[in-house]
Each structure stands twice: as structure tokens, then as C-alpha cells.
ROSE-4610 file (N, C-alpha, C; in Angstrom, 1 decimal, always signed):
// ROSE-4610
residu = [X/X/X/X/X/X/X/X/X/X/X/X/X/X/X/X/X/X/X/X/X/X/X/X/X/X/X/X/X/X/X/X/X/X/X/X/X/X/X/X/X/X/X/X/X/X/X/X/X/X/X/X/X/X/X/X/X/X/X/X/X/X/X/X/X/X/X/X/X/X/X/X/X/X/X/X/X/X/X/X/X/X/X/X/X/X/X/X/X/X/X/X/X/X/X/X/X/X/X/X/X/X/X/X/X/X/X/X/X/X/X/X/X/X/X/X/X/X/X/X/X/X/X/X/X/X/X/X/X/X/X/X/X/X/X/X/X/X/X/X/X/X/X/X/X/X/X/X/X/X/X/X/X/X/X/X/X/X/X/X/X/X/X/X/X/X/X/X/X/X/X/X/X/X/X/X/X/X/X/X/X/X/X/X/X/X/X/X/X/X/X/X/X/X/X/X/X/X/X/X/X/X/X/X/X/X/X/X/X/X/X/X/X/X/X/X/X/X/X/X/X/X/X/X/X/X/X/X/X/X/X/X/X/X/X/X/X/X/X/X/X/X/X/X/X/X/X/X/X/X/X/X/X/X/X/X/X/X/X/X/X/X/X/X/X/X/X/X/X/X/X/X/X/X/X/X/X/X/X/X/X/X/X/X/X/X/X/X/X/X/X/X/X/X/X/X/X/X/X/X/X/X/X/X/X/X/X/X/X/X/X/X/X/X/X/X/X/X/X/X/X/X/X/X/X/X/X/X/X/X/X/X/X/X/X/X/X/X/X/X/X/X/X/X/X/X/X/X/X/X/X/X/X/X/X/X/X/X/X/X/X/X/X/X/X/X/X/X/X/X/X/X/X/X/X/X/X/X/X/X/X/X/X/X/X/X/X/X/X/X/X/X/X/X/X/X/X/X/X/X/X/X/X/X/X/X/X/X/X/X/X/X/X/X/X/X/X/X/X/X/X/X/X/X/X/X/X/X/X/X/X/X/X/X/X/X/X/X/X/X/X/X/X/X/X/X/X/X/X/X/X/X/X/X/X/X/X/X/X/X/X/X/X/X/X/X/X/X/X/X/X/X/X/X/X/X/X/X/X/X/X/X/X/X/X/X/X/X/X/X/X/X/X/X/X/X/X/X/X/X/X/X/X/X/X/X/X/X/X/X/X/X/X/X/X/X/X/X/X/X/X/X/X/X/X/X/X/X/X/X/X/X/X/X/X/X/X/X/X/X/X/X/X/X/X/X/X/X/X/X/X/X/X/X/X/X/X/X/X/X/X/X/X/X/X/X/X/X/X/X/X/X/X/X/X/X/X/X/X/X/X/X/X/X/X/X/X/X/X/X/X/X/X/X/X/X/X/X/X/X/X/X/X/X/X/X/X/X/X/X/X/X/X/X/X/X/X/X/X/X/X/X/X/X/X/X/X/X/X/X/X/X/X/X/X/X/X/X/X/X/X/X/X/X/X/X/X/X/X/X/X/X/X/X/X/X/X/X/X/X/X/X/X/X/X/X/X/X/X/X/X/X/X/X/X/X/X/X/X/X/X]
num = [1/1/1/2/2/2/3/3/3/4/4/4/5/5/5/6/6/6/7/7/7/8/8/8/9/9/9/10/10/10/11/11/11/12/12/12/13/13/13/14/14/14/15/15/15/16/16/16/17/17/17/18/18/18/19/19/19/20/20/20/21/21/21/22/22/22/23/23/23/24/24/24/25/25/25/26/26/26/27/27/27/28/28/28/29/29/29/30/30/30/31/31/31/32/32/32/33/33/33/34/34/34/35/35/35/36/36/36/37/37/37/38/38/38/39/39/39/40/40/40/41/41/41/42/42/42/43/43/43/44/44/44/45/45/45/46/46/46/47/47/47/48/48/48/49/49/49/50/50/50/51/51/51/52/52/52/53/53/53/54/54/54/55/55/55/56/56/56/57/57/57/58/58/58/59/59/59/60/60/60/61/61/61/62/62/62/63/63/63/64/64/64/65/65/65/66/66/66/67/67/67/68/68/68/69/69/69/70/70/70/71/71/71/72/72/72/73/73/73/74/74/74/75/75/75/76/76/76/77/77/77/78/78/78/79/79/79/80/80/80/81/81/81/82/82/82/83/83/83/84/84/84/85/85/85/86/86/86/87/87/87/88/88/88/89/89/89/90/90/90/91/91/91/92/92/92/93/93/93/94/94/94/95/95/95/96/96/96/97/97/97/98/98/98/99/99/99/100/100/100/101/101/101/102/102/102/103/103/103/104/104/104/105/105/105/106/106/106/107/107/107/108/108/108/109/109/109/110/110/110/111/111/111/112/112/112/113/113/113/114/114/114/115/115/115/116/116/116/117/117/117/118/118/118/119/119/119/120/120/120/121/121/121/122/122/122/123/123/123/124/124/124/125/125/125/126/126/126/127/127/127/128/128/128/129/129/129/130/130/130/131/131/131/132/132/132/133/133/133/134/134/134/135/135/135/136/136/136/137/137/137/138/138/138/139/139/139/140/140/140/141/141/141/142/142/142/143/143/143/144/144/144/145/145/145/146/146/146/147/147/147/148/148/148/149/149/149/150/150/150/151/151/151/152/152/152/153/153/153/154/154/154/155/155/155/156/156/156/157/157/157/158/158/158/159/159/159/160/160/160/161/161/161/162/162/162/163/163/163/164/164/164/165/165/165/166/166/166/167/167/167/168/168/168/169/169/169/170/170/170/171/171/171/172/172/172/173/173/173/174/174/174/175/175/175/176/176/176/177/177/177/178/178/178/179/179/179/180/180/180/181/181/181/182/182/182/183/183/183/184/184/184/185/185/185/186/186/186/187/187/187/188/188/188/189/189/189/190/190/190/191/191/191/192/192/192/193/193/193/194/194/194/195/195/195/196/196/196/197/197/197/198/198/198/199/199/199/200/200/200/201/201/201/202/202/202/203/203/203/204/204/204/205/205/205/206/206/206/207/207/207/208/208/208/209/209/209/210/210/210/211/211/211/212/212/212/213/213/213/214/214/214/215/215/215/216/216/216/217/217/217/218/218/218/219/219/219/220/220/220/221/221/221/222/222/222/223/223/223/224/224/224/225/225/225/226/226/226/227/227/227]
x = [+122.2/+121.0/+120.0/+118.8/+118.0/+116.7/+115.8/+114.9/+114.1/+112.6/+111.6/+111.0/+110.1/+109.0/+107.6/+107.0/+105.1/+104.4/+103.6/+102.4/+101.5/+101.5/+100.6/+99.1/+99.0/+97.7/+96.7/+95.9/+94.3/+94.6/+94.1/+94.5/+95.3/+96.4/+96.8/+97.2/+97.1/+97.3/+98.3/+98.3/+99.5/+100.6/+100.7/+102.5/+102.9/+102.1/+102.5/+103.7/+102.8/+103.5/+104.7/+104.7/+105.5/+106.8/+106.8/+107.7/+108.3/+107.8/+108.0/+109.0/+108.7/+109.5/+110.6/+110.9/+112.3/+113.0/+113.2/+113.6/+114.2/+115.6/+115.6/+114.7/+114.5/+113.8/+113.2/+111.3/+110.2/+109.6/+110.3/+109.6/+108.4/+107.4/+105.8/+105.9/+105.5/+105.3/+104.6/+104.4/+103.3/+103.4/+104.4/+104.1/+103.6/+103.9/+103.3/+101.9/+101.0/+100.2/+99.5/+98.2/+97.0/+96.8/+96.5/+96.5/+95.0/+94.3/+92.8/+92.5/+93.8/+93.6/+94.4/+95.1/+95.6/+94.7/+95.5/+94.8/+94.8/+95.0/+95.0/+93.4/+92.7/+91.3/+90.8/+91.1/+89.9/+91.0/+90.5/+91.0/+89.8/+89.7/+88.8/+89.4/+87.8/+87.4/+86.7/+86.1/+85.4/+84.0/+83.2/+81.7/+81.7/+80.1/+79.3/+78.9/+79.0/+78.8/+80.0/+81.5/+82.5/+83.6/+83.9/+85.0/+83.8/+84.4/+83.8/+84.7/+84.6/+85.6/+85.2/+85.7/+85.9/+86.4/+85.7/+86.5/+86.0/+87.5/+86.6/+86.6/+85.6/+85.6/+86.5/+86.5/+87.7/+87.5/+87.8/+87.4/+87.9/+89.1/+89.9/+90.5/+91.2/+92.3/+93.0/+93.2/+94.2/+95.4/+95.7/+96.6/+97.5/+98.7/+99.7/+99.3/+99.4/+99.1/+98.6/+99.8/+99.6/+99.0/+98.5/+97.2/+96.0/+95.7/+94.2/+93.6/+92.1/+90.8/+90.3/+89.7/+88.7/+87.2/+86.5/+85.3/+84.2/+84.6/+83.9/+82.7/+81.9/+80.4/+79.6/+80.0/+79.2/+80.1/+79.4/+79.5/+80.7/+81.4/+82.1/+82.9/+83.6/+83.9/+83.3/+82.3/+81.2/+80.7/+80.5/+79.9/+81.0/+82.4/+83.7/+83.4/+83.6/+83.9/+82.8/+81.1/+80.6/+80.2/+80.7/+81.1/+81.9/+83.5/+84.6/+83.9/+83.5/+82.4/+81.6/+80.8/+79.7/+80.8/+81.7/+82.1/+83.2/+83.5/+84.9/+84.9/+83.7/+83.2/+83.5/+83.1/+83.0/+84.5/+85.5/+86.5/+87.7/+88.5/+89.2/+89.6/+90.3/+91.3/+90.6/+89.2/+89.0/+89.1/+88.5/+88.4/+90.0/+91.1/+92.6/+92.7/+92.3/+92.5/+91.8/+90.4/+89.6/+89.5/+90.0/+89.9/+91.3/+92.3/+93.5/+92.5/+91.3/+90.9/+90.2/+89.4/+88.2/+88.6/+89.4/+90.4/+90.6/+91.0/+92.0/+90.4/+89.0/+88.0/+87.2/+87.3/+86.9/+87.2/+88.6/+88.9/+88.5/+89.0/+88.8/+89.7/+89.6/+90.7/+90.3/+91.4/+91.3/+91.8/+93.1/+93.5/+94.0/+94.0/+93.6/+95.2/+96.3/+97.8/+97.8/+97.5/+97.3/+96.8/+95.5/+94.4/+95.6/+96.0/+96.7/+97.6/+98.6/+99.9/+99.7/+98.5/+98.2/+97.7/+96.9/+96.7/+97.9/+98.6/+99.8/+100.9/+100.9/+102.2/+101.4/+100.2/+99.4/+99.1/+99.5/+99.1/+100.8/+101.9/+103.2/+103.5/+103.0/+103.3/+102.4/+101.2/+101.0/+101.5/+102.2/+102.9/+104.4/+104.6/+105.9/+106.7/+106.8/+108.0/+108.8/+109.8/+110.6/+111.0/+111.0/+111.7/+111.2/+112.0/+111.5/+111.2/+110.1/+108.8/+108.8/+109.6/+109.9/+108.8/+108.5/+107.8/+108.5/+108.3/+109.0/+109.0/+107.8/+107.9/+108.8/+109.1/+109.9/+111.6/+111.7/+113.2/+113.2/+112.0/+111.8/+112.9/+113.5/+113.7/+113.2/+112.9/+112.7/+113.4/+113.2/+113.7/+113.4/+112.7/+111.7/+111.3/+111.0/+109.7/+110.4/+109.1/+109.1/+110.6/+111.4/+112.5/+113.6/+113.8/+114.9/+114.5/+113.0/+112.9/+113.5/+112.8/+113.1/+114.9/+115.8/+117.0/+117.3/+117.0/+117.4/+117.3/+115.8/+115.4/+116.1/+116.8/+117.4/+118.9/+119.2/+120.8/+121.0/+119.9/+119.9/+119.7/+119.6/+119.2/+120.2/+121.2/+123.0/+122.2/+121.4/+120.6/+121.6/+122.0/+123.1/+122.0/+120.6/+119.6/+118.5/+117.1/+116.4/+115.4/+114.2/+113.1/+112.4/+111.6/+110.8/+109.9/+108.4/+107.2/+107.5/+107.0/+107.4/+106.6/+105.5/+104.9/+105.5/+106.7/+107.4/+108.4/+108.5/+109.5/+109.0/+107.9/+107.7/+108.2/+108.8/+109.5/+110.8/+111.1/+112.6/+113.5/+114.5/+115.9/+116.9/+116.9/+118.2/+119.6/+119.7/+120.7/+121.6/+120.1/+119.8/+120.3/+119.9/+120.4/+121.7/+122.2/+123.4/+124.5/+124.0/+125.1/+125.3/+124.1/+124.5/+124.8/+125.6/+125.7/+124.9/+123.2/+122.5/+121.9/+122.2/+121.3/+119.7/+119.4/+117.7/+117.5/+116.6/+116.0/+114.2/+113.9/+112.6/+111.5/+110.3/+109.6/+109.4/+109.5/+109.1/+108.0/+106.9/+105.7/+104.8/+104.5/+103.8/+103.0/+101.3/+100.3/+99.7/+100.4/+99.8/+98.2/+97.9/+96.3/+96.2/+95.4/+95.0/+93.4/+93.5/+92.1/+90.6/+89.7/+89.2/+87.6/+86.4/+85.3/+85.1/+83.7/+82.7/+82.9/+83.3/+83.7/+84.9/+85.2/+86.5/+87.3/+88.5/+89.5/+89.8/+89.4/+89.6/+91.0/+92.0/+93.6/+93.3/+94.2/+94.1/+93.2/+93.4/+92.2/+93.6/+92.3/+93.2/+93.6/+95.2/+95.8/+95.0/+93.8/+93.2/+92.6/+92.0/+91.2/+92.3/+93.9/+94.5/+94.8/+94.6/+95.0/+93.9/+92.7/+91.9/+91.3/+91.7/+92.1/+93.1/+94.0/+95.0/+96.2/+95.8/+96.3/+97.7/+98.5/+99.5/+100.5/+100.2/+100.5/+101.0/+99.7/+100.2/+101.3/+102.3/+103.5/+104.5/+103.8/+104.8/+104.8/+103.4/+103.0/+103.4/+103.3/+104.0/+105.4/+106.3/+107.6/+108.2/+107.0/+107.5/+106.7/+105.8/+105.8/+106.7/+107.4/+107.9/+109.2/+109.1/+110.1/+111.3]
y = [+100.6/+100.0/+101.2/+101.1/+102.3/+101.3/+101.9/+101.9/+103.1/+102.4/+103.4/+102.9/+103.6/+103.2/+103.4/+103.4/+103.8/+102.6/+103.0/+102.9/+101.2/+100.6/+99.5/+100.0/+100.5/+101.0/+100.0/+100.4/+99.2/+99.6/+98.1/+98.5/+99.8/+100.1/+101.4/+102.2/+103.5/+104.0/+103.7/+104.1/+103.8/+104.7/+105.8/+106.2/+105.2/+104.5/+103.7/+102.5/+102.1/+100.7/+101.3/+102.4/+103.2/+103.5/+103.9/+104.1/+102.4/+101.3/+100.4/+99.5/+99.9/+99.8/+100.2/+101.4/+102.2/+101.8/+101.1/+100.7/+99.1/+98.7/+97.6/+96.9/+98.1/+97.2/+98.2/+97.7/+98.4/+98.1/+99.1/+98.6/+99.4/+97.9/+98.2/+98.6/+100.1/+100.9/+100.2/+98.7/+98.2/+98.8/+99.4/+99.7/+101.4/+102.0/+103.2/+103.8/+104.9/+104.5/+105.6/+104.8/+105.1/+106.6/+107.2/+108.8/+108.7/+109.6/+109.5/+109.9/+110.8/+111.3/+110.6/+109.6/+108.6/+107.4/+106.3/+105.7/+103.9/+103.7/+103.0/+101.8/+102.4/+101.5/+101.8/+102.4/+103.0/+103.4/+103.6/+103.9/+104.3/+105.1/+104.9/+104.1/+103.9/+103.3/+103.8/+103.6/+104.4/+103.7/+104.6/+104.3/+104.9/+104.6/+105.4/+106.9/+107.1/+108.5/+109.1/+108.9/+109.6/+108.0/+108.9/+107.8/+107.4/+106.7/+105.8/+105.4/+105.9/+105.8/+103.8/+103.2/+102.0/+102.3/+102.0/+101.9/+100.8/+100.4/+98.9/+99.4/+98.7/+99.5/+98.7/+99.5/+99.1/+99.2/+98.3/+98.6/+99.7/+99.6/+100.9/+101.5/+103.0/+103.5/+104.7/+104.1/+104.7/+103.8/+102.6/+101.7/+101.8/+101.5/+101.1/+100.1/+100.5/+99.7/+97.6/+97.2/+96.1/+95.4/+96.5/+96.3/+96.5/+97.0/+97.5/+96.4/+96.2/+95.0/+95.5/+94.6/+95.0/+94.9/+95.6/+95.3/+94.5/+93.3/+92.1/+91.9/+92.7/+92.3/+93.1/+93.6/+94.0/+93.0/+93.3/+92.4/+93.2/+94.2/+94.6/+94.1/+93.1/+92.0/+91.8/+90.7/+90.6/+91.9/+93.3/+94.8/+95.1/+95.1/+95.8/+95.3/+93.4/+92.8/+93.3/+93.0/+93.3/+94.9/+95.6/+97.2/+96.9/+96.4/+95.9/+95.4/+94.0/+93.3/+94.6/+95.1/+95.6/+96.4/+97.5/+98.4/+97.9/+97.0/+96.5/+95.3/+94.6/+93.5/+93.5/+94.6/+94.4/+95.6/+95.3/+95.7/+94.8/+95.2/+94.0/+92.8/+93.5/+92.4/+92.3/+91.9/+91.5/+90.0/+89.1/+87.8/+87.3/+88.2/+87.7/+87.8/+88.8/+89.6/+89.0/+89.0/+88.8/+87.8/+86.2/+85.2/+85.5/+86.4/+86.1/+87.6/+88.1/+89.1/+88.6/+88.0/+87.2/+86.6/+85.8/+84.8/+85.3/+86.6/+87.5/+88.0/+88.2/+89.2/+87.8/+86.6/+85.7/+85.0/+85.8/+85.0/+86.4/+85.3/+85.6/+86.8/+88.2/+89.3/+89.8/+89.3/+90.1/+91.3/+91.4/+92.5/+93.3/+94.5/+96.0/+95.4/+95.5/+95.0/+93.7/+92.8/+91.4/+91.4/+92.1/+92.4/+93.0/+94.3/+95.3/+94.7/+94.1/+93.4/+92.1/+91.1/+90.4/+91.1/+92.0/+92.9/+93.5/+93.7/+94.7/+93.6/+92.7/+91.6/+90.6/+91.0/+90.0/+91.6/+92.3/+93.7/+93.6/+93.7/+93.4/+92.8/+91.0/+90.1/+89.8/+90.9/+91.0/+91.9/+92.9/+93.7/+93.4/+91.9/+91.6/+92.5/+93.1/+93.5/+93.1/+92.9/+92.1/+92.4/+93.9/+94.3/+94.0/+93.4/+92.8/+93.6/+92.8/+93.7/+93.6/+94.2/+94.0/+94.6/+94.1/+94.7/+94.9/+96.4/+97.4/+96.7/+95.7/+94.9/+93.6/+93.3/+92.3/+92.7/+93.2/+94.2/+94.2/+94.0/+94.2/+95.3/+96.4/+97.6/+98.8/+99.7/+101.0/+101.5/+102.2/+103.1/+105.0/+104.7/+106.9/+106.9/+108.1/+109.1/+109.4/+110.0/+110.4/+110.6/+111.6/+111.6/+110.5/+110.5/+109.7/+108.3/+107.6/+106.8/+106.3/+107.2/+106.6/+106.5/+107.5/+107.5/+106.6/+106.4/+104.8/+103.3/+103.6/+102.1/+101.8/+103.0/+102.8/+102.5/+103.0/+103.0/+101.4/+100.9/+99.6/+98.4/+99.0/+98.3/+98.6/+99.1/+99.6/+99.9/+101.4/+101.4/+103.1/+103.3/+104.6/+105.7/+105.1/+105.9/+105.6/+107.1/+106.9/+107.2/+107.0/+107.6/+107.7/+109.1/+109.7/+110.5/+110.3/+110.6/+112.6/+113.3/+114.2/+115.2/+114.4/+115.3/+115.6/+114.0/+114.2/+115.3/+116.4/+117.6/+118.6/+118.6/+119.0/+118.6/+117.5/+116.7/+115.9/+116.5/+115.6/+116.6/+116.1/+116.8/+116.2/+117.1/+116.8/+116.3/+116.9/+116.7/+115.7/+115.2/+113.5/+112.5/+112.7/+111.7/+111.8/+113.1/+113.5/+112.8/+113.0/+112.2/+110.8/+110.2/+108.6/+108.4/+109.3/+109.2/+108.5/+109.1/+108.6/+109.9/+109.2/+110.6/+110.3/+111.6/+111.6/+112.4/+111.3/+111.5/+111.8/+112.6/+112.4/+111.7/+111.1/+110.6/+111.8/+111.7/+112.0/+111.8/+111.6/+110.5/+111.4/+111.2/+111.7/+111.2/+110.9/+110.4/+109.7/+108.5/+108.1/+108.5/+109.1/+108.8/+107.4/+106.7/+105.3/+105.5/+104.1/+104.5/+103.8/+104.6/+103.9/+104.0/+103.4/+103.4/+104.5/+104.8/+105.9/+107.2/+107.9/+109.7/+109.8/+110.8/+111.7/+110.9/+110.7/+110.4/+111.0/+109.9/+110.5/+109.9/+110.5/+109.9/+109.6/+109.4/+109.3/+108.3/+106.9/+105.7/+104.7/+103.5/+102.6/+101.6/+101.5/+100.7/+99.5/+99.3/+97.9/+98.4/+99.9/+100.4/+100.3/+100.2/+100.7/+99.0/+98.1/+97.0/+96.4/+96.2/+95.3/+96.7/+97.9/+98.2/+98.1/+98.4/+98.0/+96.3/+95.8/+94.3/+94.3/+93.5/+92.9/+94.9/+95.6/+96.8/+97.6/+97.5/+98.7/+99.1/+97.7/+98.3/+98.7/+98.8/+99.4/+100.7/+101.0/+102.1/+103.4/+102.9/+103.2/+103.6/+102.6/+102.8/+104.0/+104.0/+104.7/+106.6/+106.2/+107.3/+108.2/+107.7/+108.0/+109.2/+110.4/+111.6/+110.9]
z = [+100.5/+101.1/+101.3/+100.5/+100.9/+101.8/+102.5/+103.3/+103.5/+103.4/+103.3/+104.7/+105.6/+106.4/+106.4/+107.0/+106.6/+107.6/+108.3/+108.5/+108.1/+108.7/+107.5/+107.1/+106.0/+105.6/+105.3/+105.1/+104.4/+102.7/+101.9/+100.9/+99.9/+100.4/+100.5/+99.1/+98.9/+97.6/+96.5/+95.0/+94.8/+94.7/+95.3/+96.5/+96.5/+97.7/+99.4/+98.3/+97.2/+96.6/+95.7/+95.2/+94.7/+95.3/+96.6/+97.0/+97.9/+98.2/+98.5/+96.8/+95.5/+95.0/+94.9/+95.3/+95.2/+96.1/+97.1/+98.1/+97.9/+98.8/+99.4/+100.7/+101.6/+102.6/+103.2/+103.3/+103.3/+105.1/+105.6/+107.3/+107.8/+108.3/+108.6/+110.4/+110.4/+111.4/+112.0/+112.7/+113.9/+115.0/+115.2/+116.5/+116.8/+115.6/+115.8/+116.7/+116.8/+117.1/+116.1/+116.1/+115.3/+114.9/+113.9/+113.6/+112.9/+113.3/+112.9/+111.7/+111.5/+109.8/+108.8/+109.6/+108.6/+107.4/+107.1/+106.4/+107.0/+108.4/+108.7/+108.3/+108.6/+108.4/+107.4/+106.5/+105.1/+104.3/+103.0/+102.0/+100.8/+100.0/+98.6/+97.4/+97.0/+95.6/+94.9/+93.4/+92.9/+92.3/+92.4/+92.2/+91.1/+90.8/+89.7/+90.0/+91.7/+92.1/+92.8/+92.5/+92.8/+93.6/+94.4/+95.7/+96.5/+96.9/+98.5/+99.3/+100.8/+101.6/+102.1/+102.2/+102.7/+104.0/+104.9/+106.4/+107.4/+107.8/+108.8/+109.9/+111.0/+112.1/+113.5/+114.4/+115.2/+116.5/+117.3/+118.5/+119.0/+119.7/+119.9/+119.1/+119.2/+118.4/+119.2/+120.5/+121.0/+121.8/+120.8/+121.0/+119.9/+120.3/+119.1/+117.9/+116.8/+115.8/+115.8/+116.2/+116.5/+117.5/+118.2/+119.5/+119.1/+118.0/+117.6/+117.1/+117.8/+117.6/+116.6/+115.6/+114.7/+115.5/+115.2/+115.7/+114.7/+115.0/+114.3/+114.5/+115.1/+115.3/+114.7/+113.3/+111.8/+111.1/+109.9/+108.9/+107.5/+108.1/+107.8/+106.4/+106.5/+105.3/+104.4/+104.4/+103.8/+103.1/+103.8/+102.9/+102.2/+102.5/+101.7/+100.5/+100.7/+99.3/+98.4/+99.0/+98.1/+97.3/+98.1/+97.3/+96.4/+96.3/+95.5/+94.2/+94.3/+93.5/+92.5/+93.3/+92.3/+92.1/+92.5/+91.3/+90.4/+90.7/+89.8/+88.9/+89.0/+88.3/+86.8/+86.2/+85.0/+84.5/+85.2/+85.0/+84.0/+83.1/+82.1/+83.2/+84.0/+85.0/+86.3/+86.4/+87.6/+88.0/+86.8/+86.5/+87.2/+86.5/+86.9/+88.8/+89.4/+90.3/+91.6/+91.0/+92.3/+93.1/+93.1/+93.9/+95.1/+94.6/+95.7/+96.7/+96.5/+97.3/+98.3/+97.3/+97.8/+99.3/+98.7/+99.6/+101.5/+100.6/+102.2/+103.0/+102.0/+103.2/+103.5/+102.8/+103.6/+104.5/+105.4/+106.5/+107.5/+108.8/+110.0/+110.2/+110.5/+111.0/+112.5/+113.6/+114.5/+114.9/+114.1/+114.7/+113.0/+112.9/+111.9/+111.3/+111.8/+111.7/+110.9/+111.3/+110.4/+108.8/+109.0/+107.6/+107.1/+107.3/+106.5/+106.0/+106.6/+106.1/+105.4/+105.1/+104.2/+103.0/+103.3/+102.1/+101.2/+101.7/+101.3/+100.8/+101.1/+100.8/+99.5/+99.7/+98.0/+97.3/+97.6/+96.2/+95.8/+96.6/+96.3/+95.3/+95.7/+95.2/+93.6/+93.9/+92.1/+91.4/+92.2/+91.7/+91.0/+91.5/+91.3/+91.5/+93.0/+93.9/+94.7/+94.4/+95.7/+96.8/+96.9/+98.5/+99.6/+100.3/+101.9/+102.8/+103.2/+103.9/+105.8/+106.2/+107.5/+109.0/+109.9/+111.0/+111.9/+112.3/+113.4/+115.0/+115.2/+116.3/+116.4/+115.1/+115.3/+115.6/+115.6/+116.2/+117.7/+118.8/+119.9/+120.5/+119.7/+120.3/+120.0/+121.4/+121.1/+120.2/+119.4/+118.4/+118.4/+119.5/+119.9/+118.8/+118.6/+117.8/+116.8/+116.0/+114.9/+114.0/+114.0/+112.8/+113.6/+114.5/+115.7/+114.8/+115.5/+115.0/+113.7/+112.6/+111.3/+111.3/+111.6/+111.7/+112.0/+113.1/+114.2/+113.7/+112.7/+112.1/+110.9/+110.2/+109.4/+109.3/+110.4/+111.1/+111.2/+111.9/+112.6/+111.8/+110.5/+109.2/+108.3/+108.8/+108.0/+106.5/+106.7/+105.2/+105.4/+104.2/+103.8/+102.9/+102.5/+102.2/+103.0/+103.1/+103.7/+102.5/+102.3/+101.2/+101.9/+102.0/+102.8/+102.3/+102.6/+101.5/+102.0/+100.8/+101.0/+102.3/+103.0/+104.0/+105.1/+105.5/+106.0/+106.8/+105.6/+106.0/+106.9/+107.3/+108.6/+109.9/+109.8/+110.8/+110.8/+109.7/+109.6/+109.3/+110.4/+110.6/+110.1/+108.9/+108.2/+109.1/+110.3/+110.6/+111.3/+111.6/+112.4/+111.6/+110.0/+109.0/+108.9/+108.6/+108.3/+109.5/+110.7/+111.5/+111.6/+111.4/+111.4/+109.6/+109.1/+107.2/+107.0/+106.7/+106.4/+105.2/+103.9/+102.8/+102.8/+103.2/+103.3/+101.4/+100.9/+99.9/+99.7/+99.0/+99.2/+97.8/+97.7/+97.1/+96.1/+95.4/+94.0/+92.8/+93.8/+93.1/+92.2/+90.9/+90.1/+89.8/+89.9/+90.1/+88.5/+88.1/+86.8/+86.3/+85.4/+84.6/+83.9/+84.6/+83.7/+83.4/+82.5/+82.0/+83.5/+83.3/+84.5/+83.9/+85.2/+84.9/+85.2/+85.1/+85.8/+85.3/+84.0/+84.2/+84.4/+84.0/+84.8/+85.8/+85.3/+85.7/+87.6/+88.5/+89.9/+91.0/+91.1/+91.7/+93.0/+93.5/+95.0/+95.8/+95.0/+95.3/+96.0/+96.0/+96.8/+95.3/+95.6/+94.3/+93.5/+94.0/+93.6/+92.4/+92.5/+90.9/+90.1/+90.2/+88.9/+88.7/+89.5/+89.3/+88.8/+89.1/+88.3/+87.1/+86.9/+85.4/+84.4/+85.0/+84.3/+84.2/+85.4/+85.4/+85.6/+84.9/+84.8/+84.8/+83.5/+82.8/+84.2/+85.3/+86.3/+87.1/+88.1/+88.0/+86.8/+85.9/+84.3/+84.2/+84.2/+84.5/+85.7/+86.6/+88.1/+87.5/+87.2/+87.0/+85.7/+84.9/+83.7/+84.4/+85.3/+85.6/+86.8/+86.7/+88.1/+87.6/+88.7/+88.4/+88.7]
């Protein structure tokens, strides 16, 4: 049984879905709390003049994940999609792509946790991934911090692997795994070149560019790239 964890990001990179493939069961950090240099509310996309950070705005962000308000009184929605729109329009696979999007920024989002995890469970499910997509609050137990935590979530999840993005090792004790026989493995992600708009090939976007470029192809791609 392997298990990864992470954060529920906003449209999130393609790592994040990368490593949610490698895995049986992918648990969404709601209860975490918010990191400013994280990728909780924003993510990029690509223009005719580089990236563009996408970010929704939020009422607070010094609450745990599943506590955080959007701040609904911009038109926030409404400006994402139509950024999306104008740069991805005339992309091969947008026609395929864009009404299950459309769908998600024309509803109502109150809280940052809800958006994220609808977003992420329809980029999955075009991804044709199966791994079950579990929330940290629905456990209603403490689990502690940082390496403990993950140890703990995974212990509690009788998972005998952990997959752990590699920034991780700043903070993870081997030894923590090793006693609940838990093998800590780390991500191995090598960043595919697909074909894109605009110039020069730019990585580190949110997964929807490689998806309404490449379509159906991209988790193939993902997989054949992978170390």
C-alpha cells in the first residue's frame, strides 16, 4: 500500500498529479495550515508574454486549510476563466476540455478547500487516475506535525510505502518511517517538454496547459516520462 500526501493546491502542477499516480491512496492535507509561499490560491499559466500567476483572493490565511474564505466580493472567477479562455482557446484540445472547467468557475466557491478539491478530482478524472482521493479531516484525528504527521497518516492507513516530494528532506526522519516499517521513497519527477503556444518551451505551469495541449496523450506522456 503506498500513500502520498500534499496540500490541496489550485489547479496544481503536473508533479502534484504525477505523483498522485504512483500511489494507492492520495491524502488532501485540509487541515494543514496555509504557507504563503505555497501554491494554495495560485498557480501559472502561459501567455503570449511569459507565465501568469493566477491567484484567488482570500479572506484570511492564517487558518487551517479547510477554514479559509474566499474573498468573493471581486469578480475573481469570472477574470480566471476569462484569462484561461483567451490563452488556451485556440489550443488542439480545448474544445474537448473546456465545458467540465467552465462548469467548476461558474459555480459558487466559499471556501479555498472545496474549489481546490473539485478542481483536482476533475483534472484526475481526465486524467484517468484512479487512486482514492482521501481528506485529512475526515479522519477526525490529530495526527501532529510535519514528519510525525505524515508517518502517522500513513501508519493509520496500514500504507508499508510513503512517496515523498523531494523537498521534503529537509524534514523527514528516516527514522520515524523506519519504526512504524514504513519505506520512505522519494518522487523522482522529470519534467516532460510538450509541445506548447507562445515561444520557448516554459515548465512549471499549472497541469491544464499540458492538458488542453496535449489532451487525451498527457497522462502518457507523464508516465513515459517518469524516472
Amino acid at each position: 500500500m503506498k500513500i502520498a500526501i500534499h496540500q490541496p493546491n489550485y489547479i496544481p502542477w503536473i508533479g502534484y498529479f504525477d505523483k498522485i499516480d504512483q500511489v494507492d491512496k492520495f491524502v488532501l492535507l485540509d487541515k494543514a495550515h496555509h504557507s504563503k509561499s505555497g501554491f494554495l490560491n495560485r498557480n501559472k499559466i502561459k501567455t503570449p508574454q511569459g507565465e501568469f500567476m493566477l491567484t484567488v483572493p482570500l479572506k484570511t490565511k492564517q487558518k487551517p486549510i479547510n477554514e479559509i474564505h474566499i474573498a468573493n466580493n471581486s469578480k475573481w472567477q469570472e477574470i480566471h476563466w476569462k484569462i484561461i479562455e483567451a490563452n488556451y482557446k485556440k489550443c488542439p484540445y480545448w474544445s474537448d476540455y473546456r465545458h467540465g472547467f467552465e462548469q467548476i468557475y461558474s459555480n459558487k466557491w466559499d471556501k479555498i478547500a472545496m474549489l481546490n478539491i473539485a478542481l483536482i478530482e476533475h483534472i484526475k478524472s481526465l486524467l484517468m487516475i484512479t487512486t482514492e482521493l482521501l481528506l485529512e479531516s475526515d479522519f477526525e484525528i490529530d495526527f501532529g506535525q510535519r514528519n510525525s504527521r505524515n508517518v502517522n497518516i500513513t501508519s493509520h492507513l496500514n500504507g508499508d510505502v510513503y512517496l515523498s516530494g523531494t523537498g521534503a528532506q529537509v524534514y523527514n526522519d528516516p527514522s520515524e518511517f523506519h519504526a512504524q516499517q514504513i519505506q520512505l521513497v522519494y518522487q523522482n519527477f522529470k519534467h516532460p517538454i510538450y509541445p506548447q503556444r507562445f515561444g520557448n518551451f516554459q515548465p512549471n505551469l499549472s497541469i491544464i496547459d499540458m492538458l488542453f495541449n496535449c489532451g487525451p496523450e498527457t497522462i502518457n506522456i507523464i508516465r513515459h516520462n517518469r524516472l
